[in-house]
Each structure stands twice: as C-alpha cells, then as structure tokens.
N, CA, C and O atoms as CSV, one atom per row, in Angstrom:
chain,resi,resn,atom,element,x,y,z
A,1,UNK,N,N,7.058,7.685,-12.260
A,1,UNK,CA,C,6.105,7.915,-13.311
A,1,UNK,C,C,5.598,6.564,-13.812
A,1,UNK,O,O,6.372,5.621,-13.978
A,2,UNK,N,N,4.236,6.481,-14.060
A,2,UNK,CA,C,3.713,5.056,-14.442
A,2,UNK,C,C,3.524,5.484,-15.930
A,2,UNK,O,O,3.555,6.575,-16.499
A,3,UNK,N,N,3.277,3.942,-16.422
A,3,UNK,CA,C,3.952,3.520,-18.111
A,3,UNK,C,C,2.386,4.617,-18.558
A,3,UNK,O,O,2.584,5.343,-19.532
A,4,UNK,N,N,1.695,4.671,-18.242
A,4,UNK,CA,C,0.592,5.769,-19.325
A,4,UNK,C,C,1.029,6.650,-19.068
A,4,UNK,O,O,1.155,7.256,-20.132
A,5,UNK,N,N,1.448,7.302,-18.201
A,5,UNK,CA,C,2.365,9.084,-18.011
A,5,UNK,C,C,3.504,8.763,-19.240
A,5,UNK,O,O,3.821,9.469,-20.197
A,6,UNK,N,N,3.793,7.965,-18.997
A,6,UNK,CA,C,5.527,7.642,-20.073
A,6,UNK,C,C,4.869,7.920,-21.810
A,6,UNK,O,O,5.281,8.716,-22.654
A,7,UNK,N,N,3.738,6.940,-21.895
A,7,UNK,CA,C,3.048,6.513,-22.987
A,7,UNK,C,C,2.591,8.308,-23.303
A,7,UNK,O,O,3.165,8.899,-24.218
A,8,UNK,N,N,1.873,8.795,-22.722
A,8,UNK,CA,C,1.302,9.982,-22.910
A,8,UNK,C,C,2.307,11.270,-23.457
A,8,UNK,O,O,2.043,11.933,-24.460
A,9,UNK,N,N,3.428,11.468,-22.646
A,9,UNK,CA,C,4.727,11.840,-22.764
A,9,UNK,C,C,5.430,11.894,-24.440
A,9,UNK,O,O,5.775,12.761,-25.243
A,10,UNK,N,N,5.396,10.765,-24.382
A,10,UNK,CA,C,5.793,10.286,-25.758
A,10,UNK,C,C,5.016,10.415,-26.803
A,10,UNK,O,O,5.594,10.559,-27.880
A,11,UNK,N,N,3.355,10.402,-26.793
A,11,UNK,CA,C,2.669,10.501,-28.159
A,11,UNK,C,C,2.924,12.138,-27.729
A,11,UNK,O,O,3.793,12.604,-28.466
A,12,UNK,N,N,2.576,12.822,-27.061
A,12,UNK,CA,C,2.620,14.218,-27.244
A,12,UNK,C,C,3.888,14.727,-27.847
A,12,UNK,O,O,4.014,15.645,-28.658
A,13,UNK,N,N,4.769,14.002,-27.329
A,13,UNK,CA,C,6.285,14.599,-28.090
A,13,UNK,C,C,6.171,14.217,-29.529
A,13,UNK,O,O,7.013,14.848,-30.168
A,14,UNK,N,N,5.437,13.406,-30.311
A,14,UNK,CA,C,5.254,12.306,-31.249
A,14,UNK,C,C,4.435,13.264,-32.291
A,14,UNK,O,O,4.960,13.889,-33.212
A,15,UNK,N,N,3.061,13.255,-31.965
A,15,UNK,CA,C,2.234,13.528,-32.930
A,15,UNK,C,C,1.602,14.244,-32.054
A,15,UNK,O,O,0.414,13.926,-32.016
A,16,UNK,N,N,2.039,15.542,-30.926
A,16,UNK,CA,C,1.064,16.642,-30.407
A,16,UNK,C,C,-0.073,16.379,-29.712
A,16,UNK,O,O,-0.524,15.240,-29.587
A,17,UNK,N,N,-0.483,17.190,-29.330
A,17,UNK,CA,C,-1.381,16.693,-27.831
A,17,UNK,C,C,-2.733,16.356,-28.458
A,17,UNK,O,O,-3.144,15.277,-28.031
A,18,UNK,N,N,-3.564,16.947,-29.347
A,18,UNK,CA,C,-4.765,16.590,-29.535
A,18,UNK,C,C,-4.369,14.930,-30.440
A,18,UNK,O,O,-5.186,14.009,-30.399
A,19,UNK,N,N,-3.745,14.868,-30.794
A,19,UNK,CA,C,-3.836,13.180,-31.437
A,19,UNK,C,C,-3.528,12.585,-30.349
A,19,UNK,O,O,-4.214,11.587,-30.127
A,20,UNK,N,N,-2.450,12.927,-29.300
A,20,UNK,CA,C,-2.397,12.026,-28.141
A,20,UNK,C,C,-3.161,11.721,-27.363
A,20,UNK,O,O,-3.037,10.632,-26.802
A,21,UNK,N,N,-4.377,12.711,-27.013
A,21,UNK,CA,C,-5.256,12.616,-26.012
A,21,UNK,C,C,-6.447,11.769,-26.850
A,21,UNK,O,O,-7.273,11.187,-26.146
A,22,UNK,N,N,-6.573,11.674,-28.193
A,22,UNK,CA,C,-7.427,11.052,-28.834
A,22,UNK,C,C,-7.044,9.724,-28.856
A,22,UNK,O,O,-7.763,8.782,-28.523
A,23,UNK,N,N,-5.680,9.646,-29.331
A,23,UNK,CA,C,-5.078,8.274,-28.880
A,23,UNK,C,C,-5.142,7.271,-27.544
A,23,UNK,O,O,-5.055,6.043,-27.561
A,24,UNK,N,N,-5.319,8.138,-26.385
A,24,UNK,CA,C,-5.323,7.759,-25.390
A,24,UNK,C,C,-6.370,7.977,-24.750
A,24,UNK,O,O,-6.356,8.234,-23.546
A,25,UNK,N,N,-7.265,7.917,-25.344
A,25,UNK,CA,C,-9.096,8.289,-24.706
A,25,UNK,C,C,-9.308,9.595,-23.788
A,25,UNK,O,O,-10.479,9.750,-23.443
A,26,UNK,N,N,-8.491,10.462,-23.376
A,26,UNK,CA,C,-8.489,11.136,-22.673
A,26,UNK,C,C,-10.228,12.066,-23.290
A,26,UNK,O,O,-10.527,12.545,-24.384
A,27,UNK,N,N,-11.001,11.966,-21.977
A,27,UNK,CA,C,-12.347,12.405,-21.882
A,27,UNK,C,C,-12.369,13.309,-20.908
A,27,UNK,O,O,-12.014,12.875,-19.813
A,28,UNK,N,N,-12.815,14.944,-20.983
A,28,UNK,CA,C,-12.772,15.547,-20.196
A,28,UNK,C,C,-11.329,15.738,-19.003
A,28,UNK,O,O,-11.243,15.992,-17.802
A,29,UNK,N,N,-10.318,15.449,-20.146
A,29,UNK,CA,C,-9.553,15.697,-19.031
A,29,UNK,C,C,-8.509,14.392,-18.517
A,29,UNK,O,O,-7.339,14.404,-18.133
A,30,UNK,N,N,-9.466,13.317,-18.692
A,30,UNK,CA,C,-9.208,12.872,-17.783
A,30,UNK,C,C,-9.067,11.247,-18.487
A,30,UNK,O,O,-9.943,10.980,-19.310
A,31,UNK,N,N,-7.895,10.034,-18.173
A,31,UNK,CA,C,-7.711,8.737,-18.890
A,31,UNK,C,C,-7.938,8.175,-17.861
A,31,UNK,O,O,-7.352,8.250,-16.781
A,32,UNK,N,N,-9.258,7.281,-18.332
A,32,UNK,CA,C,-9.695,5.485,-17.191
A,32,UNK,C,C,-8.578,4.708,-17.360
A,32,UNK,O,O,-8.283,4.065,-18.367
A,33,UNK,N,N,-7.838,4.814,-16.104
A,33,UNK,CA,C,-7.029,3.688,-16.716
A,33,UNK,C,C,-7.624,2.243,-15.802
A,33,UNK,O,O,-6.928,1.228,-15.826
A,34,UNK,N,N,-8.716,2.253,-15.154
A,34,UNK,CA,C,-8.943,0.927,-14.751
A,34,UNK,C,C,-8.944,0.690,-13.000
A,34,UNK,O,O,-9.378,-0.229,-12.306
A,35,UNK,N,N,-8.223,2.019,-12.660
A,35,UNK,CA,C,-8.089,1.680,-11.048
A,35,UNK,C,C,-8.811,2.546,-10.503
A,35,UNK,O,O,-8.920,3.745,-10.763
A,36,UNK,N,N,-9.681,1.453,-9.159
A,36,UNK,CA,C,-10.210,2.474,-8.462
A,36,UNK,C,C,-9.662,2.692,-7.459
A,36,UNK,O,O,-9.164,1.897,-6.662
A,37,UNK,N,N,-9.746,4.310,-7.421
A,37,UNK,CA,C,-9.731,4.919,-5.885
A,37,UNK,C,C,-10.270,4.770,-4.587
A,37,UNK,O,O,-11.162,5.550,-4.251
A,38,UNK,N,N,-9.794,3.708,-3.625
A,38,UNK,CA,C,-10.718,3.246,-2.577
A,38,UNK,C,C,-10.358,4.234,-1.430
A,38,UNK,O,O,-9.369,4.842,-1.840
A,39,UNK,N,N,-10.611,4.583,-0.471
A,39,UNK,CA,C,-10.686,5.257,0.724
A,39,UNK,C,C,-11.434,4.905,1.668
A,39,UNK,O,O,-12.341,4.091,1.494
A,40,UNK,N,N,-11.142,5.537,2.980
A,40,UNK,CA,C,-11.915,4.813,4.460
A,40,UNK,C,C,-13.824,5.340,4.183
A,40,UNK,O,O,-14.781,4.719,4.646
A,41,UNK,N,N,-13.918,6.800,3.193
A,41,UNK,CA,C,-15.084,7.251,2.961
A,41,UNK,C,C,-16.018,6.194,2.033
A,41,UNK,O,O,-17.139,5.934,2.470
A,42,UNK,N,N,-15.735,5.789,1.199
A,42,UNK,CA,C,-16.187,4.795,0.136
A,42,UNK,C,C,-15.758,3.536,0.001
A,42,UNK,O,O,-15.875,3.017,-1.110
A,43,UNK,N,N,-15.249,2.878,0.953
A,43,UNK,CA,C,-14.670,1.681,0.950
A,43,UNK,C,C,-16.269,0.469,1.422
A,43,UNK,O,O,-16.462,-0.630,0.900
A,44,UNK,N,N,-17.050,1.033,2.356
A,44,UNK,CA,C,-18.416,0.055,2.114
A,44,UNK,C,C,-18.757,0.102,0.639
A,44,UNK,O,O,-18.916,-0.883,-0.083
A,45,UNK,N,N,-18.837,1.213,0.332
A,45,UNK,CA,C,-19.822,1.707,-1.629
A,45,UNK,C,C,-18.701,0.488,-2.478
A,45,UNK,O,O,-19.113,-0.512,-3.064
A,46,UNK,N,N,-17.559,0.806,-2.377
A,46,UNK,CA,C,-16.637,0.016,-3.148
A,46,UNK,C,C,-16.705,-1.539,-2.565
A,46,UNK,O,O,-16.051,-2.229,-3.347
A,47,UNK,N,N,-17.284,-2.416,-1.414
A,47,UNK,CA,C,-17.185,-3.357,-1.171
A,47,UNK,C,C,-18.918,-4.242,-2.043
A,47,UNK,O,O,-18.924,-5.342,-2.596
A,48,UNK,N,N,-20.187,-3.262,-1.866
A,48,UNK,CA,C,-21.185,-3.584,-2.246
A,48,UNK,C,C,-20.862,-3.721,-3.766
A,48,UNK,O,O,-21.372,-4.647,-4.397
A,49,UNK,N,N,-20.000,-2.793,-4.395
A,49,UNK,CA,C,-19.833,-2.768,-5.819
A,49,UNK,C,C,-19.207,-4.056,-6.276
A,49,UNK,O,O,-19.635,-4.480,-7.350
A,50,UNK,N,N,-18.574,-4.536,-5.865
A,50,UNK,CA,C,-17.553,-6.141,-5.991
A,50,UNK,C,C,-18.453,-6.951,-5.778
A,50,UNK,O,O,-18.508,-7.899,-6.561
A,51,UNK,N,N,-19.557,-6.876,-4.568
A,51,UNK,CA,C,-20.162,-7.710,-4.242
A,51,UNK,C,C,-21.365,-8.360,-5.441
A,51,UNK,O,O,-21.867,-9.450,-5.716
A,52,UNK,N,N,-21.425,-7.189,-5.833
A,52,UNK,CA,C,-22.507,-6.546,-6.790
A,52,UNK,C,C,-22.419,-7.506,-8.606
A,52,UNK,O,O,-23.242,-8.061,-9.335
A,53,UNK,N,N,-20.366,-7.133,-8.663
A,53,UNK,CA,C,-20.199,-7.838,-9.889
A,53,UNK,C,C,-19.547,-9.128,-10.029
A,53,UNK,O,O,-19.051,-9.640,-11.033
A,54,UNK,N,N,-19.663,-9.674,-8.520
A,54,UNK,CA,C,-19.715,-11.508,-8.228
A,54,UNK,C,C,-17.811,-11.085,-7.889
A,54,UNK,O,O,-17.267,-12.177,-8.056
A,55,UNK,N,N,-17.193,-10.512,-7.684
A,55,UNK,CA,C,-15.702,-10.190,-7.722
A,55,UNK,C,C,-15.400,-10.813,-6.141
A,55,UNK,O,O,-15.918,-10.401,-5.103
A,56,UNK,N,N,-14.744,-11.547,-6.233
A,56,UNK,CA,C,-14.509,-12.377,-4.595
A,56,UNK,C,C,-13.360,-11.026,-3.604
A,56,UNK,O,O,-12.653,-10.078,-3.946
A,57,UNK,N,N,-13.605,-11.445,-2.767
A,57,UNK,CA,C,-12.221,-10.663,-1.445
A,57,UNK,C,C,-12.442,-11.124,-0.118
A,57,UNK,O,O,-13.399,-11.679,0.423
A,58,UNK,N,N,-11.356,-10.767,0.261
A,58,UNK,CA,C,-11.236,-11.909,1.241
A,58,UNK,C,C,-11.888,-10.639,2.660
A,58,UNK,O,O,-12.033,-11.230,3.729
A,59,UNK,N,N,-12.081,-9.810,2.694
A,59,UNK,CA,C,-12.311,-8.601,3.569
A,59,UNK,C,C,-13.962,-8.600,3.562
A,59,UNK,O,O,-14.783,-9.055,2.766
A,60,UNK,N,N,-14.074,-7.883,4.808
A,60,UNK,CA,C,-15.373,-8.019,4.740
A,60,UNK,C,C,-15.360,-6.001,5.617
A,60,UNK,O,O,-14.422,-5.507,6.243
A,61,UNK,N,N,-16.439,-5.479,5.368
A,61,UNK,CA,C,-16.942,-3.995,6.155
A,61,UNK,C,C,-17.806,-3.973,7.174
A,61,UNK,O,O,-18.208,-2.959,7.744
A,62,UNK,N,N,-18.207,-5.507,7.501
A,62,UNK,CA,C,-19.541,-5.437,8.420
A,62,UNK,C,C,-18.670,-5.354,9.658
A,62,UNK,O,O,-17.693,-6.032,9.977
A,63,UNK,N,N,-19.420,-4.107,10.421
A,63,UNK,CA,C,-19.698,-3.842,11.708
A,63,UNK,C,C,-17.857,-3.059,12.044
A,63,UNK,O,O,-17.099,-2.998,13.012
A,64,UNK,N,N,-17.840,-2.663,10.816
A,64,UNK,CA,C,-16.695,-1.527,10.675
A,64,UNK,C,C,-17.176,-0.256,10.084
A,64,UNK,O,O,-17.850,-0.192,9.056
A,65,UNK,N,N,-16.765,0.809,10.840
A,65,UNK,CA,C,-17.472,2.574,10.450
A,65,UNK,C,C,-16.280,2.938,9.959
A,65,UNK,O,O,-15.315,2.387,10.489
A,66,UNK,N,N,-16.028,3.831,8.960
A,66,UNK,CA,C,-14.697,4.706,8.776
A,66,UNK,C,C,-15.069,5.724,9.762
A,66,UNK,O,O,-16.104,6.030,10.354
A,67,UNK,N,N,-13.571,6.239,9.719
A,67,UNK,CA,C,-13.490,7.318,11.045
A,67,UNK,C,C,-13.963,8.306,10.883
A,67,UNK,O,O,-14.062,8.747,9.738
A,68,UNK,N,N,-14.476,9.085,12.093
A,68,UNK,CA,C,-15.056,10.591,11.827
A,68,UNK,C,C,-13.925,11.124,11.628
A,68,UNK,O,O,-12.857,10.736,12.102
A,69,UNK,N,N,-14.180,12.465,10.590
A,69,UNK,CA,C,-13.521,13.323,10.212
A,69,UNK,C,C,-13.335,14.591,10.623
A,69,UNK,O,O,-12.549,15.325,10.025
C-alpha cells in the first residue's frame, strides 16, 4: 500500500470520508497524485509531452512502433 492509500485510510477513519476526500482533492473519484501512466500505446504522446515541457531523457521513440495488439 502506498503512503496516500495509508494517508486516505486514516483521514477516513479520522474525520469520515467526505472531509477526507475534500482533504485529499479527490475529484470525481479520483486523487492526482502526480504520476503518469506510460504504456507501449502512449509512450510516443508521453515522449512529445516531455519534449514539449523542456523535461530531458535519455530515450528516444524514433523509428520505434509499439506492438500490434
């Protein structure tokens, strides 16, 4: 279990779920915690996006296809 499951856990046991989820930004459901989900489908979209906000890596996608499915 990662520390916002723990964190979440605990305000709900604390002060009940609607203050917890307010506490913890939960929007639709759902808490940004900051990480993206990369995959072989979106991994060019996710490389232009870095590229996009000056974010360095050492990888490159050119003249690599993800696999058919």
């Amino acid at each position: 279990m990662g520390y916002k499951s723990v964190q979440m856990i605990y305000l709900i046991a604390t002060k009940g779920k609607d203050a917890a989820f307010a506490e913890m930004g939960v929007k639709n459901g759902v808490i940004d915690t900051g990480v993206d989900v990369v995959t072989a489908k979106n991994l060019k979209e996710y490389e232009a996006s870095l590229d996009a906000r000056g974010i360095p890596h050492e990888w490159t996608t050119q003249g690599w296809e993800p696999p058919s499915q």
